[in-house]
C-alpha positions in Angstrom: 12.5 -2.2 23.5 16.2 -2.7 23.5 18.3 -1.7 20.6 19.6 -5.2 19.8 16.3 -5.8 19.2 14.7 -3.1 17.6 17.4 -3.3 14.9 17.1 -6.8 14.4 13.2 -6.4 13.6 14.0 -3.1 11.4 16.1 -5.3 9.5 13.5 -7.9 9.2 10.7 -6.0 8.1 13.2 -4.1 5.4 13.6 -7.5 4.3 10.3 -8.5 4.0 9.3 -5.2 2.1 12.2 -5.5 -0.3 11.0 -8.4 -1.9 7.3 -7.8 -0.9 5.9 -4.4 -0.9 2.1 -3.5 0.6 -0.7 -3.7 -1.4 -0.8 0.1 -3.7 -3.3 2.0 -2.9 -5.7 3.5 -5.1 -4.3 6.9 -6.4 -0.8 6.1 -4.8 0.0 10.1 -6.0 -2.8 12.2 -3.8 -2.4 10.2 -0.4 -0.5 11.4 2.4 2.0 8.7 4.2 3.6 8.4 7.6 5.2 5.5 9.0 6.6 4.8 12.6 10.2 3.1 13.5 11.0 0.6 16.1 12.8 1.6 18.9 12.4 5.0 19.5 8.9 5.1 17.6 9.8 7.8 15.9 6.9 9.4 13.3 7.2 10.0 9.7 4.5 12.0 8.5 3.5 14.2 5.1 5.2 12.0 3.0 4.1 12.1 -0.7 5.3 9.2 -3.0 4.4 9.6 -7.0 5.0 5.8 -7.8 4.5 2.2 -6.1 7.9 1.7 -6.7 9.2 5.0 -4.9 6.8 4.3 -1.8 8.0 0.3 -2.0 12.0 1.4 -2.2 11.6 4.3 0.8 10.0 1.1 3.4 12.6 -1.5 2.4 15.1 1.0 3.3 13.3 1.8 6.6 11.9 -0.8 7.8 8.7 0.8 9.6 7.0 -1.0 12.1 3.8 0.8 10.9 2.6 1.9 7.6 -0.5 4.3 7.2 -1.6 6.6 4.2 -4.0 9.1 4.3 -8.0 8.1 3.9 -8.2 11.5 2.2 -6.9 12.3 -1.1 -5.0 15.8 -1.2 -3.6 17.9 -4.4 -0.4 18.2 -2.2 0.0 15.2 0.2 3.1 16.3 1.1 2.5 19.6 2.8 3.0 20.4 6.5 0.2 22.6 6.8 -3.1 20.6 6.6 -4.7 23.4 5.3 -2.5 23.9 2.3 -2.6 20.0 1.6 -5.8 21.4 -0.6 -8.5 18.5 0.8 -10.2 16.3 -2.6 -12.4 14.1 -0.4 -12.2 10.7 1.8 -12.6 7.5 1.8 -15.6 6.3 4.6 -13.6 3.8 7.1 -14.5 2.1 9.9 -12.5 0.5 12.4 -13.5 -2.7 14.6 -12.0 -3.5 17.8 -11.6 -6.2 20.2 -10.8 -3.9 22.5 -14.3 -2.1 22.6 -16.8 -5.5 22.9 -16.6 -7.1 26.0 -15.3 -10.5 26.1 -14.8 -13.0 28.7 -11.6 -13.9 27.2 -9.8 -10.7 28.2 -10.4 -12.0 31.9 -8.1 -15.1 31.2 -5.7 -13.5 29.0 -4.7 -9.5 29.3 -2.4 -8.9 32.0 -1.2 -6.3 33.7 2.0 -6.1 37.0 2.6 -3.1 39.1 6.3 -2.0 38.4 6.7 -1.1 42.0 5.7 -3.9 44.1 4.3 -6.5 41.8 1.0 -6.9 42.1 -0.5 -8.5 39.4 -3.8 -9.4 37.7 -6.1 -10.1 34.7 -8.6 -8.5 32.7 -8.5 -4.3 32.4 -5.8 -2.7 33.8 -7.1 -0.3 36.8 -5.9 3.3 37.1 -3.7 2.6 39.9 -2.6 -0.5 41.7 -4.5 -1.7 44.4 -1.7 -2.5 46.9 0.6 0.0 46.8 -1.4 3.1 44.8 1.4 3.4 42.1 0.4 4.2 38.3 3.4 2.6 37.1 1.4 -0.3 35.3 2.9 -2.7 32.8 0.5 -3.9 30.8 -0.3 -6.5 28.0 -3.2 -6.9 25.7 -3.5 -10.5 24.2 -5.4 -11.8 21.3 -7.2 -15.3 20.8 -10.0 -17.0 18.5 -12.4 -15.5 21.1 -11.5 -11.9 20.7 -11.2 -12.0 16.4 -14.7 -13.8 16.2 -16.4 -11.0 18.4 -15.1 -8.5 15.8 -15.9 -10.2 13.3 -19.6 -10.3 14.1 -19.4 -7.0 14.2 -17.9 -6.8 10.9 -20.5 -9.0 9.8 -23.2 -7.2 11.0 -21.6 -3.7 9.5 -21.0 -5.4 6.2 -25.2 -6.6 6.0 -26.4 -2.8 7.4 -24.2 -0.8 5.0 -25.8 -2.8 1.9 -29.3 -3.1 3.3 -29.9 -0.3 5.0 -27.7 2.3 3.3 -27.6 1.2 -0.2 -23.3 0.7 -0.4 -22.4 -1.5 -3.3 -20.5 -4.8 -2.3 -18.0 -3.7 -5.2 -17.1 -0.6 -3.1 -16.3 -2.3 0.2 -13.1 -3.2 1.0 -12.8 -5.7 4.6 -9.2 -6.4 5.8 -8.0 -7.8 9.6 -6.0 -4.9 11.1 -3.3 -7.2 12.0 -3.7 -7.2 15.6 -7.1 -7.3 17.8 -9.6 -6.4 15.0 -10.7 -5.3 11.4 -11.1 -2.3 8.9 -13.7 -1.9 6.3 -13.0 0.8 3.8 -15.8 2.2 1.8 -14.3 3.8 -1.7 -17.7 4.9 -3.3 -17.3 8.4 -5.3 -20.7 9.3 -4.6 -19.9 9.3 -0.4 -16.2 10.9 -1.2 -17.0 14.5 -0.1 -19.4 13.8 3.0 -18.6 15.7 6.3 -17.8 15.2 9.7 -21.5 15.2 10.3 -22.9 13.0 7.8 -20.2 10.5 8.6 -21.5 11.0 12.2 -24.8 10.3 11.1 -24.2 7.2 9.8 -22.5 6.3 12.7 -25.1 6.4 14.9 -27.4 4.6 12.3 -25.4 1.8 13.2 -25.1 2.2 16.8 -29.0 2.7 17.1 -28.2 5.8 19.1 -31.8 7.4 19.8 -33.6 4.7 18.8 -37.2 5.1 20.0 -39.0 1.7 19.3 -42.4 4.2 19.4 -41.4 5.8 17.0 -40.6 2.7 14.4 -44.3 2.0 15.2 -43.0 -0.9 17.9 -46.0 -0.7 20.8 -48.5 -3.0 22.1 -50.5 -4.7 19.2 -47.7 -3.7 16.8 -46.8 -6.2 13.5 -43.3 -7.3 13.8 -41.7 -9.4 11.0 -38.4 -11.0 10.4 -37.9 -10.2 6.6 -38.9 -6.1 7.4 -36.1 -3.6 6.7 -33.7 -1.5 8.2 -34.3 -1.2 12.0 -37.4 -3.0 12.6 -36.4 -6.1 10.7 -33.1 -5.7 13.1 -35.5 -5.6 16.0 -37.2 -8.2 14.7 -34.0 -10.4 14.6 -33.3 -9.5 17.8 -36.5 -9.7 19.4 -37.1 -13.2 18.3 -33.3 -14.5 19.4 -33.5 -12.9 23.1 -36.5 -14.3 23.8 -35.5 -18.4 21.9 -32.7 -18.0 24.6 -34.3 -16.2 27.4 -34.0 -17.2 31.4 -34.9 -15.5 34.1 -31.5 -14.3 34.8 -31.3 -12.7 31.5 -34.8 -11.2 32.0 -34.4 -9.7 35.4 -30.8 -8.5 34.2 -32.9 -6.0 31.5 -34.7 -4.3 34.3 -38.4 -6.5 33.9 -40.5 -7.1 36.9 -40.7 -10.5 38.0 -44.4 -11.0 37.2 -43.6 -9.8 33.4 -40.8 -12.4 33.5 -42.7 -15.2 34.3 -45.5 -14.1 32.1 -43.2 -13.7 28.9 -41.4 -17.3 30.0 -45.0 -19.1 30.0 -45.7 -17.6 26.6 -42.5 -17.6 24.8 -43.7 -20.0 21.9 -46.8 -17.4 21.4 -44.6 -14.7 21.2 -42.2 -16.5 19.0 -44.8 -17.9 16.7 -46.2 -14.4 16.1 -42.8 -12.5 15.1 -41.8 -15.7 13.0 -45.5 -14.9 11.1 -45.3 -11.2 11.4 -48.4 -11.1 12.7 -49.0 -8.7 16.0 -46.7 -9.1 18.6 -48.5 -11.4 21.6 -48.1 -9.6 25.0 -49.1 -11.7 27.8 -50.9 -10.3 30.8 -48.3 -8.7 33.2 -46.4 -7.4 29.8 -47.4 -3.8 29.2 -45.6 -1.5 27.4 -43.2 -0.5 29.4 -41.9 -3.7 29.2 -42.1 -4.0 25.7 -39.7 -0.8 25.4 -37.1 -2.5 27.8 -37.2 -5.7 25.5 -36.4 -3.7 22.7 -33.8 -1.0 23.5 -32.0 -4.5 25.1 -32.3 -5.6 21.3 -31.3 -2.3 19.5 -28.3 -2.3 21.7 -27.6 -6.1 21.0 -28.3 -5.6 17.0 -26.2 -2.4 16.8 -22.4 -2.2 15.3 -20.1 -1.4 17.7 -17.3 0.9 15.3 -15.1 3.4 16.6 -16.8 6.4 15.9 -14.1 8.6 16.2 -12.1 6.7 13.0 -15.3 7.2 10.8 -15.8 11.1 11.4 -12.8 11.6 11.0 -12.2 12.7 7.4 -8.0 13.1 7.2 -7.8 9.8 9.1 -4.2 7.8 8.4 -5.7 3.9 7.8 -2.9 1.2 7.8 -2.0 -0.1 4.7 -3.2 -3.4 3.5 -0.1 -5.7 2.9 2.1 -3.8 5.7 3.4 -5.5 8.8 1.5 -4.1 12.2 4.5 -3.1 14.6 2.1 -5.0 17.6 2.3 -8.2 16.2 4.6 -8.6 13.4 1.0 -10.3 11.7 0.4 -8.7 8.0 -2.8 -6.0 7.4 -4.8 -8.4 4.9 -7.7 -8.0 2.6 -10.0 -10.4 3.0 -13.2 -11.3 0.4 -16.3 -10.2 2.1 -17.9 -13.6 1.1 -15.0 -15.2 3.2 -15.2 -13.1 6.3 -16.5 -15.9 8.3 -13.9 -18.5 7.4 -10.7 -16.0 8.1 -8.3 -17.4 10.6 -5.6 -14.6 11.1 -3.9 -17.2 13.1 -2.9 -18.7 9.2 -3.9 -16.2 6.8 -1.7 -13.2 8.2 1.9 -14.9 8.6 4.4 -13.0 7.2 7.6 -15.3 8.8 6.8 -18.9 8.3 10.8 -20.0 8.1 13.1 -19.4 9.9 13.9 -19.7 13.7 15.3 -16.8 16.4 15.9 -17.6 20.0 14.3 -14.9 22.6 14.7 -14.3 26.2 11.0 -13.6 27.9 11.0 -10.2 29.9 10.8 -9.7 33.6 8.4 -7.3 32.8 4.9 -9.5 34.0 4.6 -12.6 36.1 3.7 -14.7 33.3 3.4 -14.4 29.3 0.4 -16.2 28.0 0.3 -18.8 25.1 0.0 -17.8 21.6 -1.4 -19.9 18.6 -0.5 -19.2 14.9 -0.6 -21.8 11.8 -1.6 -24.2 14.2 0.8 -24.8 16.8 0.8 -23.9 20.0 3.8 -21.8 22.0 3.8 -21.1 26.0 3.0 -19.9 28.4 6.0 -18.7 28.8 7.7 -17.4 32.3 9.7 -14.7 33.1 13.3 -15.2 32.3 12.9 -18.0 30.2 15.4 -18.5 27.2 13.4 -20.2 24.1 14.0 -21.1 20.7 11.1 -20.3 18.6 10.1 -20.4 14.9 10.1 -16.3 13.7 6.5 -15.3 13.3 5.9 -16.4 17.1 8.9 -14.8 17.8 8.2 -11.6 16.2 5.3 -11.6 17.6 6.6 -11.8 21.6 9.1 -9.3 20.7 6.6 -6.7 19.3 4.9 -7.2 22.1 7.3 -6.1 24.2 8.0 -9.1 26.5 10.4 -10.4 24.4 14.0 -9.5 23.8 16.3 -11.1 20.8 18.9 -13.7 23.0 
């Protein structure tokens, strides 16, 4: 990022915090802080603030371009030494991202250009380019409707398992959109404060199904199967009865099933429907033994699991981006959201932080072609390389946070 505009979005995000501020988190005066800079992404780290009003003053001065504090609570934040921060006990978080669920959006809209010949194409970046062997990649990771209503199954689905399942109090959940491809819950319970590395651990592979054995939840030939049972069977359940409403062949042959159990479990779908929907034992049709019973289901625990970072929920010194701060990728705010209105969110409205204003950019040379972006309803680009455009200021934060824009 050139200077001209680094310091240009420094200023802006001062701005915004001066008169704004983040949300305060919950016992402001045993979190650690660290921030990082535009520019030279520089990182600010074992920062200790004993007031909203000290942490609100230090960021309108700085103008981050990303705000985190500490998911752990210290007796002294502000120590180096991780050891000597004297550990109190963690939040649980979990992060959801776009970026780990497939979706066939990121084939139309992630790009990536080899910097030394300039080949180009969509999706995933590969490890080297395919004409010329260089691993000199740009690439650029988009977001769109599609991508933020994977996650927010996903959040969805976490949401419903943690109160189920796990007995978490609504009150003690916290859901916010991350600001760029995804979302955060944040679990504040005193009573899970002091778990481990391993219990977190446990929990995340509750919700990922991992080692699910359907024979062991009782799940084999002749097995009751309701809709309304809890934890994982009534997931299985759920799943169960939704692959099979929808099923083809194609879907069925893609699980690994022989073609005589296909065409066996296609002629008695509304059998095997009926007695899930009744909880009554499951029907298998001749050719279905159980074999193919276990395929069907580890499809469904797959499909029925949460797909969280795991690596984010272990972790018990984690840094979490603070609600109310301005995400560096995106210029888009970190924003709380009411779990009851999940569903409705639209990021695309709800997490403008510049809705006045206009800046004129120049597009970067950087990839073949920048791809168009949608916020409070109006729609900007594609845009092409070179191209000079006048733009209102949260699309235009936006291009130049992500990189392939520069301030004209």
């Amino acid at each position: 990022m050139e200077e001209k505009t680094a310091k240009f979005l420094r200023s802006l995000y001062a701005r915004y915090y001066a008169s704004h501020g983040p949300v305060e988190p919950e016992d402001i005066g045993h979190r650690e802080f660290a921030f990082m800079t535009f520019g030279e992404r520089m990182v600010i780290r074992h920062r200790g603030f004993g007031s909203y009003d000290e942490l609100k003053a230090f960021m309108a001065k700085l103008g981050p371009s990303d705000a985190f504090y500490s998911s752990a609570y210290f007796q002294r934040p502000d120590e180096p030494d991780m050891k000597a921060k004297g550990w109190m006990g963690a939040d649980l978080i979990f992060d959801i991202d776009a970026d780990h669920i497939p979706t066939s959006c990121k084939g139309e809209h992630d790009i990536w250009a080899c910097r030394s010949c300039g080949h180009w194409g969509t999706g995933e970046a590969p490890d080297a380019c395919p004409r010329c062997g260089s691993k000199e990649l740009a690439e650029l990771k988009w977001i769109c409707n599609k991508c933020i209503s994977a996650a927010k199954e996903e959040l969805i689905k976490l949401i419903e398992v943690l109160e189920e399942d796990l007995g978490v109090d609504r009150s003690d959940m916290v859901a916010s959109f991350s600001g760029h491809r995804g979302f955060h819950l944040r679990v504040f319970s005193e009573d899970l404060r002091n778990l481990g590395q391993d219990e977190r651990g446990e929990i995340v592979d509750y919700l990922a199904a991992v080692g699910l054995d359907p024979e062991a939840l009782g799940l084999g030939p002749g097995a009751k199967l309701g809709l309304d049972e809890p934890g994982w069977r009534g997931r299985l359940a759920k799943a169960f009865y939704s692959l099979l409403y929808r099923a083809d062949e194609g879907t069925l042959r893609a699980l690994g099933l022989r073609k005589k159990a296909i065409s066996a479990l296609l002629a008695s779908k509304d059998l095997i429907l009926d007695s899930i929907e009744h909880g009554r034992p499951i029907y298998l049709p001749r050719g279905v033994g159980k074999s193919s019973l276990k395929k069907l289901l580890l499809a469904c625990a797959e499909e029925a699991a949460v797909k969280v970072d795991p690596v984010v929920t272990r972790d018990t010194h984690r840094l979490v981006r603070m609600s109310g701060s301005l995400h560096g990728k995106t210029g888009l705010l970190k924003v709380d959201i009411p779990l009851d209105e999940v569903e409705e969110f639209d990021p695309f409205s709800s997490a403008l932080a510049f809705e006045r204003d206009w800046a004129k950019v120049r597009i970067t040379d950087s990839l073949p072609v920048v791809p168009a972006l949608r916020l409070a309803d109006e729609d900007y680009g594609p845009f092409e390389p070179g191209e000079t455009v006048e733009l209102p200021l949260q699309a235009a934060v936006f291009l130049m946070c992500k990189e392939v824009a520069e301030l004209a």
